[in-house]
C-alpha positions, 0 to 999 in steps of 0.5 A: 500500500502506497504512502498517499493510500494509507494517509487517505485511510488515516484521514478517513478513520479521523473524520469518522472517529471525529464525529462518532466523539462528537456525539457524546461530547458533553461526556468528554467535557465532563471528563476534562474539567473532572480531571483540571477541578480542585487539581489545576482550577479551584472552587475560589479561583477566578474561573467558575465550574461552569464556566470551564465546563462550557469552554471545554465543551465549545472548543473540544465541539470545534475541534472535533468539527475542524477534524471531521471535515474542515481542511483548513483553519475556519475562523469561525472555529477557532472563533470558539479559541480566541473567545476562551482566551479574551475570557480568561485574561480578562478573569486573570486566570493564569494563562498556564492554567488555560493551557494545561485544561486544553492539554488534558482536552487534547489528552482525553480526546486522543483517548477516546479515538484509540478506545473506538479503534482496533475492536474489530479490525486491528489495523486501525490502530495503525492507521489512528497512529498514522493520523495522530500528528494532524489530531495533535496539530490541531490541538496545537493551533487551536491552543496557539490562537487562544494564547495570542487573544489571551496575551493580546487582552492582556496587554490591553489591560496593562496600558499597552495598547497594540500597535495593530489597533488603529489599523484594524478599527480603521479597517472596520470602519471604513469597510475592510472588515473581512480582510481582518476578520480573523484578529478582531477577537485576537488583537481588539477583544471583540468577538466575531461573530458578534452584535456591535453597536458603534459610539461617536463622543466629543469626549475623546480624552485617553483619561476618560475612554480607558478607564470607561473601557473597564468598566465596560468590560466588568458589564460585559461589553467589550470594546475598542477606540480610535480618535478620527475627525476630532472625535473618538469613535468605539466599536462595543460588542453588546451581545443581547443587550440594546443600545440604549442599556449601553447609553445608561454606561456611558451617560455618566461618565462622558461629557459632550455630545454622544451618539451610538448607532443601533446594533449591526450582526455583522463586520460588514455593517459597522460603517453604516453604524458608523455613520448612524452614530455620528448622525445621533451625535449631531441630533444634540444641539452644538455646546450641549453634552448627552448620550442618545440613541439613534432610535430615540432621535429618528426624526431629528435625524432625518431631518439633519441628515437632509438639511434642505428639506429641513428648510423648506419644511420649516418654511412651508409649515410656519410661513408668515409666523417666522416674521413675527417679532422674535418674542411673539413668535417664539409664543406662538411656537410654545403655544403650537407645542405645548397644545399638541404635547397636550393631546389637544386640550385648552386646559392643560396647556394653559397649565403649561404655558401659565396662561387662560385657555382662552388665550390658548385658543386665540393662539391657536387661532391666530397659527390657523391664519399665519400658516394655514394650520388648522391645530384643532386637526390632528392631521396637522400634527406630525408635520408641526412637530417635525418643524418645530424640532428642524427650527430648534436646531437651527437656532440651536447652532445659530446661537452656538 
């Protein structure tokens, strides 16, 4: 029998004892941490059972997949490596801890191939012994890559940020993400696959994001930045949580203007996030500070982001009104919102506005015959208000 014949063999007999393990693989996990509790991980540390039990799992899971039918290193895979090691160092579990479980996880899967081979046919022994050097290779890459994401978290702790960063998060942003896929989670802590929510803050000072980047990782949140334009712009990794529970984060800790985009599945998607989240930025008027979502500032948005419909919206609602004298239209503009805030009653936005309702209603009548707008008619009410939100704005910026 030829050399290339008996690797083919080999390779076959892997695959097949492959998924024949991956049948009964919560088994070899218990094995694994049966054999690392109490011996190497211990019930105070800083890694809990379950935990290990759950990363023993997912990476004996792909590895055991790699070997069945993967013949080349899939990111999605190793993702399951990187993930552990990001993990780990953020538990400051010892990395020589990390890398004895994934000996013995090598260990009890090499064993449970040789108990499957050789009952029935004795030649199968050698052919598993033929294969051994690529089951141990990927053992070896996938320990490797865990290692690099563990080390790379590590660094990033210490205040010594990667020289790699500004390079990949400008890759991200910019539309390149698949070319770089593979050290998201290695170099910049975030998963991949993951849901990513980007942020664009005024706030770029390095003593305010670093210690916010803590703070997030304790929540669970990773996340990374990079100052561009002026601005510094986060990429955060969110996993089931919203947007807006990630603004409660960041609301008291940053000052100046704060926008996060919604929340995108996909590498591929972090520039439109991108764009989204400067535009919530500039939903919140110039020289005022706050953290919005997008989804909490859509109508103010749409209109920002075409101004000029903005201002023929303007025009076309309030008209003759906006000559008024700046004291009387502004009252006007108040009674409008204040009568549609109100949901059409005299009563209680004469509260509001600390006035009779009668006065109410001659203002509202007084609107009617400026611009055509009957506010009596609840038709006309989206149209106001949208208005009146595209003016604000526009003062706002005027004034700052």
């Amino acid at each position: 029998m030829d050399a290339s014949t008996e690797r083919r063999q080999a390779g076959a007999l892997v695959r097949a004892l492959s998924r024949s393990s991956l049948d009964h693989v919560e088994l070899l996990a218990d094995a694994i941490v049966e054999r690392v509790w109490s011996d190497v991980y211990v019930p105070l540390g800083p890694v809990r059972k379950d935990d290990l039990w759950r990363s023993c799992h997912d990476n004996l899971s792909s590895m055991l997949g790699f070997l069945n039918d993967a013949p080349a290193p899939d990111p999605g895979r190793l993702g399951t490596a990187r993930a552990t090691g990001v993990r780990r160092a953020r538990q400051r579990c010892p990395l020589e801890w990390v890398q004895h479980a994934w000996q013995v996880g090598g260990q009890v899967m090499w064993e449970d191939f040789t108990n499957q081979t050789g009952a029935l046919d004795p030649d199968e022994l050698r052919q598993l012994v033929r294969g051994a050097g690529d089951v141990w290779q990927v053992v070896g890459e996938f320990t490797a890559e865990m290692a690099a994401a563990y080390h790379a978290v590590e660094q990033k702790l210490a205040g010594t940020p990667d020289p790699r960063v500004p390079e990949l998060m400008d890759a991200l942003l910019d539309g390149r993400g698949a070319e770089v896929a593979t050290e998201v989670t290695r170099v910049l802590g975030l998963p991949s696959p993951g849901r990513y929510v980007v942020i664009v803050t005024e706030d770029d000072r390095r003593t305010v994001l670093r210690p916010l980047t803590r703070t997030l990782g304790l929540h669970g949140i990773p996340a990374e930045w990079r100052h561009r334009g002026g601005l510094a712009v986060g990429i955060a990794a969110v996993g089931g949580d919203e947007p807006r529970a990630l603004a409660d984060l960041l609301r008291p800790v940053l000052s100046g203007r704060t926008g996060l985009s919604p929340a995108v599945g996909e590498l591929a998607g972090l520039p439109l996030a991108h764009r989204m989240a400067e535009l919530a930025m500039h939903t919140i008027a110039p020289g005022a500070s706050g953290v919005i979502t997008l989804d909490d500032s859509l109508p103010n948005a749409l209109l920002i982001n075409s101004p000029e419909l903005a201002q023929r919206l303007v025009d076309v609602t309030f008209g003759r009104l906006l000559t008024l004298p700046a004291a009387e239209r502004d009252e006007m503009l108040d009674t409008a919102a204040a009568w549609i805030s109100s949901a059409g009653s005299s009563v209680q936005a004469a509260r509001v506005l600390y006035c009779h309702r009668n006065t109410v209603l001659n203002r509202l009548h007084r609107i009617h015959t400026l611009t055509g707008f009957d506010l009596t008619d609840t038709a006309a009410w989206s149209q106001v208000m949208l208005a009146l939100s595209a003016l604000r704005y526009q003062d706002s910026r005027t004034r700052a």
